[in-house]
NUBA-41094 format. One record per residue: x, y, z of N, C-alpha, C, O, CB in turn; residue in three letters. Coordinates in steps of 0.05 Angstrom, whole numbers, padded with zeros to 5 digits, always signed. Glycine has a CB too. Layout:
// residues N
XYZXYZXYZXYZXYZAla
...
END
This chain:
// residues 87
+00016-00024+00000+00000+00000+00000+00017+00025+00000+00041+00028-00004-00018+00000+00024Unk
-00002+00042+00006+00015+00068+00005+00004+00086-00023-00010+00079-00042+00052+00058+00002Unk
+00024+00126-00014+00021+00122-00039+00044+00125-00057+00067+00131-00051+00003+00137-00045Unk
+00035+00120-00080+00053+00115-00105+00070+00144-00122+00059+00153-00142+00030+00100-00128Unk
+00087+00152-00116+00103+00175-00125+00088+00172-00154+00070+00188-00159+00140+00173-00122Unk
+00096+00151-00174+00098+00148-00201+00070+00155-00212+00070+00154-00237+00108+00121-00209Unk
+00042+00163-00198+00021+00177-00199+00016+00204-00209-00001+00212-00224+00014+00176-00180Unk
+00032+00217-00200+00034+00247-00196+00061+00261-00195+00081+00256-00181+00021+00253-00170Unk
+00059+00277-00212+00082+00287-00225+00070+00326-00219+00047+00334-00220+00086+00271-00266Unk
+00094+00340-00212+00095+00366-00213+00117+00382-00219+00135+00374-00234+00087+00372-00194Unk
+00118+00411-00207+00143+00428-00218+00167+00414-00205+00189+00420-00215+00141+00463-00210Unk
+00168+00399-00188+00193+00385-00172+00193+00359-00172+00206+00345-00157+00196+00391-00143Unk
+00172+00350-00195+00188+00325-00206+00158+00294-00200+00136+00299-00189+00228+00321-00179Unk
+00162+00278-00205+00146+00259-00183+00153+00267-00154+00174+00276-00144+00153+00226-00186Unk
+00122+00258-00142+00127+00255-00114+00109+00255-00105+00090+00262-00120+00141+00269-00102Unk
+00104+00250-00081+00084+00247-00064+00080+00279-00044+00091+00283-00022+00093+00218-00047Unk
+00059+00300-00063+00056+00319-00053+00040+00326-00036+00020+00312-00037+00055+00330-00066Unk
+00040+00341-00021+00023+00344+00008+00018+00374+00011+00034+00388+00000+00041+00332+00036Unk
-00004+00387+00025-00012+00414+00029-00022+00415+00061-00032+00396+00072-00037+00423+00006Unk
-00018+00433+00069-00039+00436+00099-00064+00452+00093-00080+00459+00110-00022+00454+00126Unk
-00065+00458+00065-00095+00467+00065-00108+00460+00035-00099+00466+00012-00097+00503+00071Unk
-00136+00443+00045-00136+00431+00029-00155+00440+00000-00164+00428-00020-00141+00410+00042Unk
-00156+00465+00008-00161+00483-00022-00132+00485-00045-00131+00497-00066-00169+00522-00010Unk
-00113+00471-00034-00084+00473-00045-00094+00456-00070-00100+00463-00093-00055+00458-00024Unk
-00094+00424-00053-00107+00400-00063-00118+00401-00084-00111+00386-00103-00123+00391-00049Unk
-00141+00419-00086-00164+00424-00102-00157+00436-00133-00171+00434-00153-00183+00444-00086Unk
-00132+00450-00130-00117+00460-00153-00110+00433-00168-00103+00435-00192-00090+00478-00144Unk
-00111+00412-00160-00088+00391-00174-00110+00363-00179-00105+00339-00183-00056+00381-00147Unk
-00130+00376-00178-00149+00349-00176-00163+00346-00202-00172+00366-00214-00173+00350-00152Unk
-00165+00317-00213-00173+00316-00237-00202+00293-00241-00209+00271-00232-00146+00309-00252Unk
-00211+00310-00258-00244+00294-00260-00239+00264-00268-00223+00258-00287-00267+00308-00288Unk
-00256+00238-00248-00250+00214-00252-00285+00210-00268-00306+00207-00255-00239+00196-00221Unk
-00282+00210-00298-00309+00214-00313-00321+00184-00310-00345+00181-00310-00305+00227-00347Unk
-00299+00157-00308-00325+00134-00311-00312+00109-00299-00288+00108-00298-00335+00127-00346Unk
-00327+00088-00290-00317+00072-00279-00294+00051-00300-00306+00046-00321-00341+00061-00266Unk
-00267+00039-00301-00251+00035-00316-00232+00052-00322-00214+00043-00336-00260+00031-00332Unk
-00229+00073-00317-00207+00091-00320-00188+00091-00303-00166+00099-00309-00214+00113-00322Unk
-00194+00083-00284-00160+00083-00267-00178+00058-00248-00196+00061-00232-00144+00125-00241Unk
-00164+00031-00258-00170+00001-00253-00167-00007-00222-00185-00017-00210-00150-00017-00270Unk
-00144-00003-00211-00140-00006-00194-00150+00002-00178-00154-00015-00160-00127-00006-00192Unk
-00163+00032-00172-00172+00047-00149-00201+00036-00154-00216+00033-00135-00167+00081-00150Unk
-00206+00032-00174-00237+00019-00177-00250-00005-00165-00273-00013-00159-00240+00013-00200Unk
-00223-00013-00166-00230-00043-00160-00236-00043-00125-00253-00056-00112-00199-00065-00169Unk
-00215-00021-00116-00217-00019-00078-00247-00012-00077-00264-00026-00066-00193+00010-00058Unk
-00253+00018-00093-00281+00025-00084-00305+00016-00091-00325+00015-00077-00285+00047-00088Unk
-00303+00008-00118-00328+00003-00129-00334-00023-00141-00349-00026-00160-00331+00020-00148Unk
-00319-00047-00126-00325-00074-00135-00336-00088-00109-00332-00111-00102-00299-00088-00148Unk
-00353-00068-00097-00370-00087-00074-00403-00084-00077-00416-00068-00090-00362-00075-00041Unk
-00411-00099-00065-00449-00098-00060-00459-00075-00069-00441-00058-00064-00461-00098-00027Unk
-00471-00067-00076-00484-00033-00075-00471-00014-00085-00483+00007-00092-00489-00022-00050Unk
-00441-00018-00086-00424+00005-00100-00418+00020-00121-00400+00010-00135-00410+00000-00101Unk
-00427+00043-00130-00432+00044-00165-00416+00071-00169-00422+00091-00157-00470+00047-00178Unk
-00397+00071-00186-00384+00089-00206-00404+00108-00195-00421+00093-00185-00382+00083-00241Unk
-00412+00142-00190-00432+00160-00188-00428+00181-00215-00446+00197-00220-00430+00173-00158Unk
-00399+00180-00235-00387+00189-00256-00384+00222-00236-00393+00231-00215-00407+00186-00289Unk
-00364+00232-00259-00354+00262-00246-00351+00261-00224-00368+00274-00213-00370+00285-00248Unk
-00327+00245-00202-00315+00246-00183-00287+00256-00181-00271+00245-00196-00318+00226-00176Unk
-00278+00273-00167-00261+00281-00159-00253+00269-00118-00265+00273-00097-00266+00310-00168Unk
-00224+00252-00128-00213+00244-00104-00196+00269-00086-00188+00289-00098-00194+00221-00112Unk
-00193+00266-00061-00171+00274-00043-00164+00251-00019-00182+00237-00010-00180+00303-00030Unk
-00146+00250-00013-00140+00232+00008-00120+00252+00023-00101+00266+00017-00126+00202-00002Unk
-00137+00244+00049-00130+00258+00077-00102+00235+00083-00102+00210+00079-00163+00257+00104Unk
-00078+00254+00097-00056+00236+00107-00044+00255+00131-00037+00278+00129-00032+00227+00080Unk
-00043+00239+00155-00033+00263+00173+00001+00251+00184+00009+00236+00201-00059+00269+00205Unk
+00012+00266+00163+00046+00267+00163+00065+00285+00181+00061+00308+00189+00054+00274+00138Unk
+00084+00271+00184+00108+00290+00198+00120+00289+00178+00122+00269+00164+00125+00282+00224Unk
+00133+00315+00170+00154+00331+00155+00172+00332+00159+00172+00333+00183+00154+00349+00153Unk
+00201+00332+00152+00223+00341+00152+00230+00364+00138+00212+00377+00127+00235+00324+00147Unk
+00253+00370+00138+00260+00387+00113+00247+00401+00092+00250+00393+00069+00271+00374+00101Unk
+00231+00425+00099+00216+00440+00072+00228+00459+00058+00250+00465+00068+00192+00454+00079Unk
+00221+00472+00035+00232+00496+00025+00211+00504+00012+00199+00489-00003+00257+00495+00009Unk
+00200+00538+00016+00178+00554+00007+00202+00565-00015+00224+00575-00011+00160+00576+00032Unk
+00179+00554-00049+00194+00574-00064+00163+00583-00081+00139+00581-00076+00225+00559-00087Unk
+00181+00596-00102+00156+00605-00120+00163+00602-00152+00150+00611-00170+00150+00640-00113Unk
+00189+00585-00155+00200+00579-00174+00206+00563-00172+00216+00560-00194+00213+00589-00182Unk
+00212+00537-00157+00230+00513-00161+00253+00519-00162+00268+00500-00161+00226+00497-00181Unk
+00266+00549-00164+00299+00547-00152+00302+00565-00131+00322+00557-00120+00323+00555-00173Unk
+00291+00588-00118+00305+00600-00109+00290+00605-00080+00269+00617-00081+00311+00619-00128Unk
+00299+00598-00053+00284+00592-00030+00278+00609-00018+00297+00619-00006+00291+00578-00014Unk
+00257+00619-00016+00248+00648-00007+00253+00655+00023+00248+00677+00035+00216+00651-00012Unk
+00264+00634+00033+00273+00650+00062+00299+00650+00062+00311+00666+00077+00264+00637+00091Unk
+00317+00630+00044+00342+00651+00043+00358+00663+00025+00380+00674+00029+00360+00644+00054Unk
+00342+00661-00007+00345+00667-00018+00363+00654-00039+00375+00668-00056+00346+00682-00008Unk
+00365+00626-00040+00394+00611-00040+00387+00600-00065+00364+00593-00065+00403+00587-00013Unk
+00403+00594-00092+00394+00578-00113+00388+00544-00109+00409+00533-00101+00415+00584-00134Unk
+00367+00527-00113+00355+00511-00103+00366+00490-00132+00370+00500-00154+00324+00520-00095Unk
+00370+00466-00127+00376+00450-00150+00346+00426-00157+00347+00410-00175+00409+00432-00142Unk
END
C-alpha cells in the first residue's frame, strides 16, 4: 500500500505531494469521468455490494504526516527565506 510517487508528477518532479490546506489540493485534482479509467482504485471502491461508479468524481486523500526538511519557493529554484539557488 501506500502512496505511489509514479502517480503524480509536478514542478519538482514525481512525488508524493502534500498541502496543509486543502483548497491547495483542489488545484491539482482531476475529473474521474467513468468507472474503468483508473482500474485499480476501482477495484478498492467500487467492486463491492451496492457500490456504483456515481461518474464526475473528484478524489482527495486525507494523510496526517510528519515533515522534515521543507523549502517555500515560488520557482522551483530559489528559497524564499534565504534566498539561496535551489537544484
Amino acid at each position: 500500500g501506500g502512496l505511489n510517487e509514479r502517480f503524480s508528477g509536478g514542478l519538482f518532479g514525481n512525488g508524493t505531494y502534500l498541502a496543509e490546506d486543502v483548497a491547495k489540493n483542489d488545484q491539482y485534482c482531476t475529473r474521474d469521468e467513468k468507472y474503468g479509467n483508473y482500474k485499480d482504485l476501482h477495484r478498492h471502491l467500487f467492486d463491492l455490494p451496492k457500490a456504483k461508479h456515481p461518474g464526475d468524481i473528484f478524489y482527495v486523500i486525507f494523510c496526517r504526516v510528519a515533515l522534515g526538511h521543507f523549502v517555500r519557493t515560488l520557482d522551483a529554484s530559489i528559497d524564499m527565506d534565504d534566498g539561496a539557488q535551489r537544484s
